[in-house]
N, C-alpha and C positions, 0 to 999 in steps of 0.2 A: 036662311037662303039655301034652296038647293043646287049643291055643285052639280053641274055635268060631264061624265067623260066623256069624251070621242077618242075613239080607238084608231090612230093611223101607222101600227107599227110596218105595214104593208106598205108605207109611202103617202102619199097625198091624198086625202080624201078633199075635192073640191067642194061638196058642199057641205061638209063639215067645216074647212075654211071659212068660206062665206057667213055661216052662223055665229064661227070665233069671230070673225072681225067686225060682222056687227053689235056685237057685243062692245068690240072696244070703242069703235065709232060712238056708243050711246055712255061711254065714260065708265064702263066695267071692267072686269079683270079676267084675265086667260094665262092659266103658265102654260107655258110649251114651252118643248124639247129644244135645244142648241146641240152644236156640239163637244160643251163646256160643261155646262149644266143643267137644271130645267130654270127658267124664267118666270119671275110674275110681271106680266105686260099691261100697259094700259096708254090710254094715247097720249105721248110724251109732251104734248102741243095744248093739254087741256090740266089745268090747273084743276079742277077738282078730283078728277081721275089720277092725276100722280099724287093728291095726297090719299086719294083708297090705297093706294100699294103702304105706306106708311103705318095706315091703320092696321092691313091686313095681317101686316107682320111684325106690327111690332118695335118699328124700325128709327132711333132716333131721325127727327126732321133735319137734321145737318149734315147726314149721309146720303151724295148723292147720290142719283140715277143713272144708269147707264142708256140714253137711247140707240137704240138699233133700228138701220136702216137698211134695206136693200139692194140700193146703187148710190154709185159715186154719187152724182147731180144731185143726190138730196141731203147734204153735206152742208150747202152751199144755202142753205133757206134759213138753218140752226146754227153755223158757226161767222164769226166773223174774221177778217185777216190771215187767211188760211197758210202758213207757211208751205215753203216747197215741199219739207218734211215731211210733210203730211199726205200729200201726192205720192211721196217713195215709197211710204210705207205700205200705204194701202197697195197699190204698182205688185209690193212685193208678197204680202199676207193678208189681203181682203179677197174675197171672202174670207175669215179665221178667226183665231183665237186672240185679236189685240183689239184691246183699245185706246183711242186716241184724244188727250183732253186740249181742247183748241179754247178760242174767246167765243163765249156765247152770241147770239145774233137776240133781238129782242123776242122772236117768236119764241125761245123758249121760256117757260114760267120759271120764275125762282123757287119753286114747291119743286120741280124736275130738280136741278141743280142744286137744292139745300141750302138756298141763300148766296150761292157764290155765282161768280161772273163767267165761270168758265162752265162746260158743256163736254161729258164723254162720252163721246159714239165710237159704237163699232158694227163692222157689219157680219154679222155669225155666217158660218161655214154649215148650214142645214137646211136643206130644202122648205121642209115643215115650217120652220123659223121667218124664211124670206119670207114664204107665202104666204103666212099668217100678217108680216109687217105691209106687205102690199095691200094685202084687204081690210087693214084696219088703219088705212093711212096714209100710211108711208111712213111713220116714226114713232118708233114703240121703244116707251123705257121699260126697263125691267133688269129689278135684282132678282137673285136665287130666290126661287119659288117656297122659301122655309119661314119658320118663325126666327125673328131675328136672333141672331145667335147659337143656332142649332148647326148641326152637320147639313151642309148644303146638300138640294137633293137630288140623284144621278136614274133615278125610276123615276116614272108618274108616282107607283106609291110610297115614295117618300114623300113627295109634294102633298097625296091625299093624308097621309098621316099628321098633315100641317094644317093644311088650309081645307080641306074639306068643310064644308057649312060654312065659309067666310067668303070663298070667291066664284065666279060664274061660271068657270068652264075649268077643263083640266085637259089638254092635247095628252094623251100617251103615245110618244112614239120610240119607245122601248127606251135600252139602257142607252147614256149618252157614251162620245164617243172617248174624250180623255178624261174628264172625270174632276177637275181643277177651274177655277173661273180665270178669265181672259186676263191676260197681261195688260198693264196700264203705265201707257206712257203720255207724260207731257210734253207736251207742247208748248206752253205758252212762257216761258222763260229763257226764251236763249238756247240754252244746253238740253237736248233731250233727255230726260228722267225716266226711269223706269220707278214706278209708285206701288207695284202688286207685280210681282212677277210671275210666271205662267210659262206656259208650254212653248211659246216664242223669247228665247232665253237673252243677255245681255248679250252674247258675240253674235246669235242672228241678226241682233237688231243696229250691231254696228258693222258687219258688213254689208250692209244698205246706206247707214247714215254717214259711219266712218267713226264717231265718236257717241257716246251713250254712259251716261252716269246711272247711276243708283242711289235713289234715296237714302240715307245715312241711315233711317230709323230701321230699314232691312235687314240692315248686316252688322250692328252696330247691340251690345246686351247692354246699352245702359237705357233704361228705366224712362230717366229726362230727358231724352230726344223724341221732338214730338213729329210722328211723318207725316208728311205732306198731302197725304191723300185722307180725307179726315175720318171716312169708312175704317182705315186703319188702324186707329186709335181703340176701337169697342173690340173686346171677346167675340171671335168668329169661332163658327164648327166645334162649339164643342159639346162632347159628349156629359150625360148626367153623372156618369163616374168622376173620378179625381183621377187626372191623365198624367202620367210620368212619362218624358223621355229618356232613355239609356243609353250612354254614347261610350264610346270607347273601343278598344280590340278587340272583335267578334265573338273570342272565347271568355273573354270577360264580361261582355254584355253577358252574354247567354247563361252565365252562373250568378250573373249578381242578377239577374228576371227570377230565375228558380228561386233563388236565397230569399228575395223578396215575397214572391209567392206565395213558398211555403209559411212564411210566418204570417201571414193574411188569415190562410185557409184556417192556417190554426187557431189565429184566434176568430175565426167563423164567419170571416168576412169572405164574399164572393169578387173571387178575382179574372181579369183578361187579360191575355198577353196577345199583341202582334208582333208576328215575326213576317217571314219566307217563305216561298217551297222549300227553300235551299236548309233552314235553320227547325223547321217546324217539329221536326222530330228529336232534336236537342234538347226541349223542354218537357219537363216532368211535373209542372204543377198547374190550375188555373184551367181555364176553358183558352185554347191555344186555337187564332185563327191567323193564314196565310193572307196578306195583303198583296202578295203576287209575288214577282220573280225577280231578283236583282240583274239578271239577265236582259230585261226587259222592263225598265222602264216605267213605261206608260201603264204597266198592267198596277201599279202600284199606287199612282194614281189615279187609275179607275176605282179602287177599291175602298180608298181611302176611307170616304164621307160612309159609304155602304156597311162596312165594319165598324163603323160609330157607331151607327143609330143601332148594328145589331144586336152591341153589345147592352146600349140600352136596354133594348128590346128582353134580353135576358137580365137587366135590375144588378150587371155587377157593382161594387163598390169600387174598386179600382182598378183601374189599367196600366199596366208598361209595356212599353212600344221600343222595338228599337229603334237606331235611327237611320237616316237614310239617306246620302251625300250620291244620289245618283249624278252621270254627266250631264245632260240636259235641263231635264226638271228636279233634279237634287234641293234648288232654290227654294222654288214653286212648292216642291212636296215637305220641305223642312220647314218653311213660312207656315202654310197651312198649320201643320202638326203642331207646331210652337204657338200658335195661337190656339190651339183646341184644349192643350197643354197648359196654358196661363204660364206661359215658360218656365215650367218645370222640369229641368233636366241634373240627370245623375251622370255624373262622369267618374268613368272607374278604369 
């Protein structure tokens, strides 16, 4: 199969759209850009097209989909019993970074869904994204446009580093914008859950709701707690090195990476360290890259996935990361990393 790119880092190409979306209309696959991550799309409403996403990456069949939709009203054709909740939240972050898992409606396939009875939609915060979902439908699932298990991809060429020769088209519309995939919360139990957390945090979402839990398997290091969201259970993001976290007081991380390091190098093993702006010049061993600023966030999560695959990209043998308890996405960006990690962490 030959991939296609189209180029819309300038904004919308309208008949580039229309070409993505007949593609998905005919039950093919398109990633495009979010502003999460990039997507692999296909029309969430057509049972053999949501199992090509499966194929394309790899992806156990019990991990569901996410479909993305454009406006509210089309909510309302794929979910059934809709709580109020669901109204507030969207009210509050639709367009965005969440999504929402309610009771399925029969139009969607159990191939979408991974066998289960519930359905997660959200609707992305990206132009490129709506407008690709309008013209192939109106309801596009799609996970991270990677091979399952890899560092989710934040360029087109990370997606083409995956999927190239496997899928139909490839949207480039540059780098995304935080760098993390969407918050997921349930719905269909009572008590709002957050199941994957993300860049819309637990106190956002409960000064909306008023009350908001957290899956136990999140925050919880034991082993035999199995989370609720069943995506969560598989190795995500990670890189082909052997990933270590390092946690502890700043001036200890940073001697026990060197210590580490240097005994790598020595015995001729090729090593990476992520740090900081703020730390980067504290390390003396290792090919040493900055995942962005403690100042700032979001820039640390933009860079996350991107410093994976780089370090691939250079064949090291092993990584130590520090760790990183930001306010906001501290969560989001520690889940990630601990699952890229196979929760490997050094506490000193």
């Amino acid at each position: 199969m030959k991939t296609v790119m189209e180029i819309m880092r300038d904004g919308i190409d309208q008949e580039g759209i229309c070409r993505a979306g007949e593609i998905l209309k005919r039950g093919g696959l398109v990633a495009f850009p979010t502003e999460t991550v990039y997507g692999l799309g296909a029309d969430a409403l057509d049972e053999k097209a949501s199992a090509k996403i499966y194929g394309a990456k790899g992806r156990p069949s019990d991990n569901p989909l996410i479909v993305h939709i454009a406006d509210w009203e089309a909510i309302r054709k794929i979910a059934v019993d809709i709580p109020k909740e669901a109204k507030m939240l969207a009210d509050a972050f639709w367009p965005g970074p969440l999504t929402m898992v309610l009771k399925k409606s029969d139009a969607v396939p159990l191939t979408t869904t991974g066998g289960l009875s519930t359905v997660a939609v959200r609707m992305p915060d990206h132009e490129i994204a709506r407008a690709l979902i309008r013209a192939g439908g109106g309801y596009v699932a799609a996970p991270s446009a990677n091979t399952s298990g890899r560092p989710s991809p934040t360029k087109a060429e990370h997606v083409a580093e995956d999927m190239d020769g496997v899928i139909d088209m490839i949207i480039d519309g540059g780098d995304t914008g935080i760098g993390l995939e969407s918050t997921i919360v349930d719905l269909t139990e009572g008590m709002p859950t957050i199941l994957r957390p993300g860049y819309i945090n637990q106190q956002m979402l409960t000064e909306v709701l008023g009350r908001v839990e957290t899956d136990r398997a999140l925050i919880s290091d034991d082993a035999n707690i199995r989370p609720k969201a069943p995506g969560m259970k598989y190795r995500h993001y990670a890189p082909k090195a052997e990933l270590f976290i390092v946690e502890g007081e700043e001036q200890n991380v940073r001697e026990k990476i060197n210590e580490l390091a240097a005994q790598h190098i020595a015995d001729g093993r090729k090593v990476g360290v992520i740090g900081t702006d703020e730390s980067l010049l504290y390390y003396r061993s290792g090919t040493v890259k900055s995942i962005g600023s403690r100042k700032d966030e979001i820039t640390i999560a933009q860079h996350l996935y991107a410093i994976l695959r780089e370090f691939d990209e250079m064949d090291v043998s092993v990584i130590y990361s520090e760790s990183f308890e930001t306010p906001q996405m501290g969560q989001a960006i520690m889940n990630r990393l601990m699952k890229a990690a196979g929760h490997q962490i050094i506490t000193v």
